[in-house]
C-alpha positions in Angstrom: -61.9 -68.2 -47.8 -60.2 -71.6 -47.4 -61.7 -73.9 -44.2 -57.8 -73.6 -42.8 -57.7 -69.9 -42.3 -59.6 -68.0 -39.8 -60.6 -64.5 -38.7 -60.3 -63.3 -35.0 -62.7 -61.1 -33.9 -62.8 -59.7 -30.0 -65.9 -58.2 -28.7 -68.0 -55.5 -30.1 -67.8 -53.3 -27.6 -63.9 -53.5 -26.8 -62.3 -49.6 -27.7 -59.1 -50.0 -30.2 -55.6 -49.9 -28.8 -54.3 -46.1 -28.2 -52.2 -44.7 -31.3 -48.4 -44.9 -30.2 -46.5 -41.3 -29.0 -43.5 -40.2 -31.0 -43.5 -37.0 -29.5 -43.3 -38.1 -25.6 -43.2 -35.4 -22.9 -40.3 -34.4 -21.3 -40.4 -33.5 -17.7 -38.3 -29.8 -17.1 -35.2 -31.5 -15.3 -34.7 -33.9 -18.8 -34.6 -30.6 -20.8 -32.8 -28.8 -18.7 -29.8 -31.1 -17.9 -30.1 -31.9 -21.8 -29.5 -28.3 -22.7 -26.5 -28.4 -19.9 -25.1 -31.5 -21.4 -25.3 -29.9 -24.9 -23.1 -26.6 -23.6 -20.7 -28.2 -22.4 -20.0 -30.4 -25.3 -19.8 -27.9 -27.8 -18.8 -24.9 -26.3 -16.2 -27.1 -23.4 -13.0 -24.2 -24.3 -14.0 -21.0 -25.4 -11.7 -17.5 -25.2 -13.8 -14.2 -24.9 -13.0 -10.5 -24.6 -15.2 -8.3 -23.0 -15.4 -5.7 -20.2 -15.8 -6.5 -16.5 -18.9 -5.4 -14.8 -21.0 -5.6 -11.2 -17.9 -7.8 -9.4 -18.6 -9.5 -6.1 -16.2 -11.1 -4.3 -17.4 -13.4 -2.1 -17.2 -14.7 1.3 -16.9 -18.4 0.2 -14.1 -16.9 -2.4 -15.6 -17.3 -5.3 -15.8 -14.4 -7.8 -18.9 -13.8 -9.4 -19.3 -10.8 -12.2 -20.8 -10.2 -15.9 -18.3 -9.8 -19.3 -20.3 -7.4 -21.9 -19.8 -5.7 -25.2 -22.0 -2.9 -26.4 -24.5 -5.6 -27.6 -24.3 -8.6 -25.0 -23.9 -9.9 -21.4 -22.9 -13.1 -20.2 -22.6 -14.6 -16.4 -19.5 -15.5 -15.3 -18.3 -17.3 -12.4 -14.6 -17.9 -11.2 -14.5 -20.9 -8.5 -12.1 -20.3 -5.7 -9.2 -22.7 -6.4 -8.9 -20.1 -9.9 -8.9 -16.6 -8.1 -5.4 -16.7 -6.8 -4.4 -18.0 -10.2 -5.6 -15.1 -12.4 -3.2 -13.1 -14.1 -5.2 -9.6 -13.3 -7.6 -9.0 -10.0 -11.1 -8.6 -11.3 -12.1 -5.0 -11.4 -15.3 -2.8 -12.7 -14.3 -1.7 -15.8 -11.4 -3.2 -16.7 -11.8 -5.3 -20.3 -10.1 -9.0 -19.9 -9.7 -12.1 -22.5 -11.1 -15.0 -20.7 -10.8 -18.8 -21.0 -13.4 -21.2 -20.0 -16.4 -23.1 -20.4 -20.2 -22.2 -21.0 -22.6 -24.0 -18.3 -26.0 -23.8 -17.7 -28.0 -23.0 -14.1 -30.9 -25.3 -14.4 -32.3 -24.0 -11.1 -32.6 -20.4 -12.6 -32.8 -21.7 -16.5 -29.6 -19.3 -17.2 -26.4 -20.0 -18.5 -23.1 -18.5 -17.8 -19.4 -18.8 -18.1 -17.0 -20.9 -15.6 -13.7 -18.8 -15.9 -10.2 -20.6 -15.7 -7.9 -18.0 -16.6 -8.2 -13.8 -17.2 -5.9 -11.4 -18.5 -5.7 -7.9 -19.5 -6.8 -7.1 -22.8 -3.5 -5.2 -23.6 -1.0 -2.6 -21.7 -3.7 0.3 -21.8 -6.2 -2.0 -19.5 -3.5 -2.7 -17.0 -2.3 0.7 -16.9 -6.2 1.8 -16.4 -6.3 -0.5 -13.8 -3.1 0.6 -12.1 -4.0 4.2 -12.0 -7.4 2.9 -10.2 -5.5 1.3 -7.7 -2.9 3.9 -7.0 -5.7 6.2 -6.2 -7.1 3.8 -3.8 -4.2 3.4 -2.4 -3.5 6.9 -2.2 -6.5 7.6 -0.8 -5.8 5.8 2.3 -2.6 6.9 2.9 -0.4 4.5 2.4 1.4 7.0 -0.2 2.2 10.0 2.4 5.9 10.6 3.3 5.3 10.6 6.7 4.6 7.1 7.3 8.2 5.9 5.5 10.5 5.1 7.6 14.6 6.0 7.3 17.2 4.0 5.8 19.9 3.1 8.4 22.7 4.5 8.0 25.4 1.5 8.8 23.3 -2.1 8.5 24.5 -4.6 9.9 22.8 -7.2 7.8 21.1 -6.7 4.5 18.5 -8.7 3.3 18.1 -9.3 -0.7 14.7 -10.5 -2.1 14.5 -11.5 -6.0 16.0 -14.7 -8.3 18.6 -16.4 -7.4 20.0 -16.6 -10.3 20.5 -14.2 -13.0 22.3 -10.9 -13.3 20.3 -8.8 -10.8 21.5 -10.5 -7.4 25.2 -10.9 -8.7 25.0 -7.1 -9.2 23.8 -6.6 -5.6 26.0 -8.8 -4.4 29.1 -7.5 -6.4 28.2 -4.0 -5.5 27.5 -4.5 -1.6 30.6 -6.5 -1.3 33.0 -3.4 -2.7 31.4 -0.8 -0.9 30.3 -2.3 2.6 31.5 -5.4 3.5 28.6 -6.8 6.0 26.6 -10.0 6.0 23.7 -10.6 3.1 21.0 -12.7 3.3 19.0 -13.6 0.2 15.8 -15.0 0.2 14.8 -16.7 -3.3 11.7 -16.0 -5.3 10.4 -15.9 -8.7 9.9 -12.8 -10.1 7.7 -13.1 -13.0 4.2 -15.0 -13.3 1.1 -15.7 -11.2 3.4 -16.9 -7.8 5.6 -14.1 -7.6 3.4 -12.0 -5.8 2.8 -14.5 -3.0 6.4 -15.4 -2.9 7.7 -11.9 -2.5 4.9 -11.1 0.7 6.0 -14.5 1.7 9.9 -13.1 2.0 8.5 -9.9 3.2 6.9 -11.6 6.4 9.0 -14.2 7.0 12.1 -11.4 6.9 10.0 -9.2 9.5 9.1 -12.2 11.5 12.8 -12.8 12.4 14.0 -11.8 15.8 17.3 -10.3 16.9 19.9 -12.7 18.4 18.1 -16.0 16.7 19.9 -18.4 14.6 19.3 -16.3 11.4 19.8 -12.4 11.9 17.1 -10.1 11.4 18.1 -7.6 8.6 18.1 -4.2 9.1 17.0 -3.6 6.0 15.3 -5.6 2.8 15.9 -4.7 -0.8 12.9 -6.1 -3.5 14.6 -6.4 -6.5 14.7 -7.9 -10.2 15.1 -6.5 -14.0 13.8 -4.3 -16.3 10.6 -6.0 -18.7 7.4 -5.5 -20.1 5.0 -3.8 -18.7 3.2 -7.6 -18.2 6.2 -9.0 -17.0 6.3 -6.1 -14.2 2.7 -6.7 -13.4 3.0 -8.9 -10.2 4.4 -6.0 -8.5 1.4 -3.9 -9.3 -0.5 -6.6 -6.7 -3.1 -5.0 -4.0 -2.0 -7.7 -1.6 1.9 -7.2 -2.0 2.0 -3.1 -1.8 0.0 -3.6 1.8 2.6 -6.0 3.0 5.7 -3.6 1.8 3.6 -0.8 3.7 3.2 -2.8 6.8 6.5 -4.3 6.9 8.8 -3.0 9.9 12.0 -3.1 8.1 12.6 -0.4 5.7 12.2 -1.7 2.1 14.0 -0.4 -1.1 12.3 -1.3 -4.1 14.7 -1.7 -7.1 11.8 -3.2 -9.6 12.8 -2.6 -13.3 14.8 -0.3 -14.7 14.9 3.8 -14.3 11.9 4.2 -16.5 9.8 1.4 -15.2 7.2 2.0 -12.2 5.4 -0.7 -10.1 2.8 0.1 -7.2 5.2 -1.1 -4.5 7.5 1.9 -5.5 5.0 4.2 -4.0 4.9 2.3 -0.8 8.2 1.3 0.0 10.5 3.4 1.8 12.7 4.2 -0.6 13.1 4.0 -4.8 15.8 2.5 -6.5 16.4 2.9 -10.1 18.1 0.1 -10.7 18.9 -3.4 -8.4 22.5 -1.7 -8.3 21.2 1.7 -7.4 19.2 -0.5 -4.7 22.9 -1.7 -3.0 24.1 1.5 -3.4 20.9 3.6 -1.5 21.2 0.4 1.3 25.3 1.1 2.2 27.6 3.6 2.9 31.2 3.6 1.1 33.6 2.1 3.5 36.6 3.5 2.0 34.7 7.0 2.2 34.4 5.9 6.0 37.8 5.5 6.5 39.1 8.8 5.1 36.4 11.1 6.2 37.9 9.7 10.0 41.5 9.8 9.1 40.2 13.4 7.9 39.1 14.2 11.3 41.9 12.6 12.9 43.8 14.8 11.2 41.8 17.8 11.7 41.9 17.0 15.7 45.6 16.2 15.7 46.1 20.1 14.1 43.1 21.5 16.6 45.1 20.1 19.5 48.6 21.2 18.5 47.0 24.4 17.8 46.0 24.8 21.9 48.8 23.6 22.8 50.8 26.1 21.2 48.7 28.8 22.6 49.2 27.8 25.8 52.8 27.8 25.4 52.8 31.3 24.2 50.2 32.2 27.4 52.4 30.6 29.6 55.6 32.5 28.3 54.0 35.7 28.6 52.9 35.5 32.2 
């Protein structure tokens, strides 16, 4: 060894320096969130089809339930801003396509699914869960004829609920106009899509919260009305929330939703069924040219009735 160089050597008795980790321990948050971030990532948008089971509606508003096949569960939640959104209500039973995004529950090391949108896994579901309803429905009465009420028989004003555009409110219009000439009101709404429901109870309760002699007059009766479509495109008259508003409103209601063929749930409360919107204007007026000769008729009738006592007392009078 050269004199420049050296060798360091510490004490005898001093332990060596500890072997370096490179498997460090992770504390149960770090995995957890890490699994949650990892989730998310990869599975941010997923669509699933499954059928709906043990559904709570909660008091906050949320909707909690399970999707499941014959082989698997999974969690779901739907956060309240999303209910009112969804194209179907969530329902035991009833199998759905979902959109959303997988999550995890660190608290409860669980994952589920956060739902954005749901609809019906084809017409057969939504029927199923028509006939579910209608039942429910029926079983509380809202169904029996006594609780309709009649159709008056010369209204005064009419008031006209569905699209203002389109052919289904000229028809109404056209039809009232050359029957019954009388004053129409026509509240605007959409008639297809997530809103329509709540646009339609909307026109239902503002119509029945008019008063009589106010700026705008208070109909004497309402007609709900649009076109014929699919059973989808019918659906948002199948709502829970909008059949108990047609059964509690206090003017009677015509329903005129589709075409001959087509039923919605608000048929079955509303006072009266149209076939068709035109069949709707028809049901709501009387014929004013009908009007006019039925009293000419009876003026007629009286004119003879009087002549005809008249005449006997003549012959009465002649006699005596």
């Amino acid at each position: 060894m050269s004199d420049d160089s050296y060798v360091f050597e510490g004490p005898a008795d001093e332990p060596p320096p500890p072997a370096r980790d490179n498997n460090p321990p992770q504390t149960v948050s770090e995995l957890s969130f890490a699994l949650k971030r990892t989730l998310e990532d990869r599975f941010g948008h997923v669509r699933l089809r499954g059928e709906i089971s043990k559904v709570n509606h909660h008091a906050s508003g949320h909707v909690y339930l399970t999707l499941k096949d014959d082989k698997a569960a999974i969690d779901g939640v739907i956060w309240k801003g999303s209910v009112r959104g969804l194209g179907v209500r969530p329902e035991s039973g009833l199998e759905v396509i979902v959109t959303g995004k997988i999550t995890s529950y660190p608290a409860r090391s669980s994952y589920q699914i956060v739902i954005e949108t749901m609809e019906a896994a084809g017409a057969g579901a939504l029927l199923a869960q028509l006939e579910r309803l209608k039942a429910k429905l029926a079983g509380e009465g809202l169904f029996e004829p006594g609780r309709k009420q009649p159709i008056p028989t010369f209204p005064a004003v009419v008031g006209v609920i569905t699209s203002p555009t389109g052919a289904v409110i000229r028809d109404i219009l056209h039809r009232i106009a050359e029957r019954w000439p009388c004053r129409v009101i026509v509240w605007p709404v959409v008639v297809q899509g997530d809103a329509a429901c709540g646009q339609v109870s909307n026109a239902i309760r503002g119509f029945d919260a008019l008063t009589a002699g106010g700026a705008i007059p208070r109909p004497d009766i309402l007609i709900v009305a649009r076109g014929g479509g699919s059973v989808e495109d019918l659906w948002c008259f199948n709502d829970e929330g909008l059949a108990r508003t047609v059964a509690a409103a206090s003017i009677p209601i015509i329903s005129a939703v589709g075409h001959e063929t087509d039923t919605t749930l608000i048929d079955f409360v509303s006072d009266r069924r149209a076939p068709t919107p035109t069949g709707a204007a028809e049901i709501a007026t009387p014929v004013l040219a009908d009007l006019r000769y039925a009293v000419a008729d009876l003026d007629r009738r009286l004119a003879r009735a009087g002549g005809r006592i008249l005449e006997d007392r003549r012959t009465r009078l002649r006699a005596a």
